[in-house]
N, C-alpha and C positions, 0 to 999 in steps of 0.2 A: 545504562542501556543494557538491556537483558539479549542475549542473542541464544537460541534453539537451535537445533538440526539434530537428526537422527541420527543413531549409531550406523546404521547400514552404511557398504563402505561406495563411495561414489565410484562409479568405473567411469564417468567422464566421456560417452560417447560424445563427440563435437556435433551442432549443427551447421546448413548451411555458412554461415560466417567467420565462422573459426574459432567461436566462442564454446565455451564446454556448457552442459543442461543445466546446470545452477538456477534457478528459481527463486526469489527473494521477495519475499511478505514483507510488507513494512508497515507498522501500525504506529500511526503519529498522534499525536496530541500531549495535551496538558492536562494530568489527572487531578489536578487541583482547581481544575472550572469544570467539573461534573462533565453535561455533554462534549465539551472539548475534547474532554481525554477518552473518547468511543475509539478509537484508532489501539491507542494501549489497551484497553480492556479486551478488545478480538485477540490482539496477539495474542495478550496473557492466555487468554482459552483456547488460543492455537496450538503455543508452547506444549501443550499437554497433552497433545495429540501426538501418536509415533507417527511422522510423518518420514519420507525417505530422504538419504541421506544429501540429495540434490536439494533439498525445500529447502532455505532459513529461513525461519522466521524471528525477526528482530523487533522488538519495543526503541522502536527511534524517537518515542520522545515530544520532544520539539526541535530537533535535527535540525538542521539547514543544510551547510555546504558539505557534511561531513556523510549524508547520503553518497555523495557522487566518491569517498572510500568503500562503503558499502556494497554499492553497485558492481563494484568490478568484476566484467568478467561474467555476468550474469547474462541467461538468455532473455525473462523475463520480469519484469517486475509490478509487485501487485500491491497497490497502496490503497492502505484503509485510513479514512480521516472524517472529522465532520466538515459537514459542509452547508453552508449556511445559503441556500436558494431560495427563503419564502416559504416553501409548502410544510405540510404537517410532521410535526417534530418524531420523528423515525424516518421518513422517508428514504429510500433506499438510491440513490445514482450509482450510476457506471457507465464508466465513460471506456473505450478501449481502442489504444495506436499503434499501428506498425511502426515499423522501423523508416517506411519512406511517409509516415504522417506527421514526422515529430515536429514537424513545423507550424502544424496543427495543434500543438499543446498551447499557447497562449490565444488561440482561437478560442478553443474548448470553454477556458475557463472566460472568458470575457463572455461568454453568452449568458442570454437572462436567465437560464434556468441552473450554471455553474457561476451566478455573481461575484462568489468567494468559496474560496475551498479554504476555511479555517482560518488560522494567525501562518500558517505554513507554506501558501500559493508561492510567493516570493521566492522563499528557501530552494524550494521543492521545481520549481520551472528556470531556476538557475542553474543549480544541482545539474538538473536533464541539458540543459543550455551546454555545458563546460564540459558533462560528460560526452556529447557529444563529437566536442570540437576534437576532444580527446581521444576519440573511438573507442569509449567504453559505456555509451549508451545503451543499454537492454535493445533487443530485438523488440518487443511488445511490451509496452504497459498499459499496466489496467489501474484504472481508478475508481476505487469504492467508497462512495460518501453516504455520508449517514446526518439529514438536518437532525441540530440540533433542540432541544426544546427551552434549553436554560445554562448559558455559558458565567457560570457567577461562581463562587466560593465554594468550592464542596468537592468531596472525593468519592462521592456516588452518581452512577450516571441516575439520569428523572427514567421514572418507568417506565413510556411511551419508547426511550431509546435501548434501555435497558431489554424488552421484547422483544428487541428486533434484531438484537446481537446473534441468535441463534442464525437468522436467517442468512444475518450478512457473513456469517464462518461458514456456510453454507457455500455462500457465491464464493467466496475465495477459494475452498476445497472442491467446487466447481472449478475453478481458473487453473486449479495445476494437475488436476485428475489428469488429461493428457501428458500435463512435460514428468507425469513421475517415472514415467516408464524412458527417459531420456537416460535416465543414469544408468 
């Protein structure tokens, strides 16, 4: 698991909650089924970005319960994954929850257009489940899916998804342009 953050030093203004500006990318997949692993390949070209020292950005993998370590202590969290909803193979979702929605995350993903979010739904809505009970559920999370076009043997993403990586490091450095100025 690769984990990023800038050198810049965090001065930790708190928000409402009590929680400090902490920011956490989290790019999931399996880089050994080609579009699976889209989640790892944003981070990897996140990682490279000087981003401030409130953002981490972490290659989780295929993660499960060990997200809700990660998490800790975070305002929000931004997750990149493929997601398998039927439409053409890049398609870009995003899905985004407050802190009084989160009971609205297994809604989210039961609807026809979120059918499955990857081999990681399970992981990743327990994860949020447990960090909850806990009180260290994020404030907001975002979820950015990418259909996939060919989840089979290989450590290249297919072109179609491959194209669309620009866009979706995009929407991510869209989702925390506001909280960098938190630190």
């Amino acid at each position: 698991m690769s984990v990023k953050t800038s050198t810049s030093p965090v001065v930790g203004e708190a928000n409402n909650c009590g929680k400090s500006g902490r920011v956490l990318v989290l790019g999931l997949g399996n880089i050994l089924l080609k579009d699976e692993g889209v989640g790892v390949h944003v981070a990897e070209e996140l990682q490279k970005q000087d981003l401030p020292g409130n953002v981490e950005v972490i290659d989780g993998g295929t993660a499960g319960m060990d997200i809700l370590l990660l998490q800790e202590d975070s305002y929000k969290l931004v997750v990149v994954d493929a997601v398998q909803a039927g439409k053409k193979p890049g398609t870009i979702y995003k899905a985004r929850l407050k802190a009084e929605e989160k009971d609205r995350l297994r809604e989210v993903f039961s609807q026809q257009k979120w059918s499955k979010i990857s081999l990681h739904q399970v992981g990743l809505l327990d994860a949020l489940s447990v960090a909850e009970k806990m009180n260290r559920a994020p404030d907001e999370i975002v979820i950015i899916g990418v259909e996939p076009g060919e989840v089979g043997w290989g450590l290249e993403l297919t072109e179609p998804v491959e194209q669309r990586c620009p866009e979706v490091i995009r929407k991510v450095l869209e989702e925390i342009k506001d909280d960098i100025h938190r630190e």
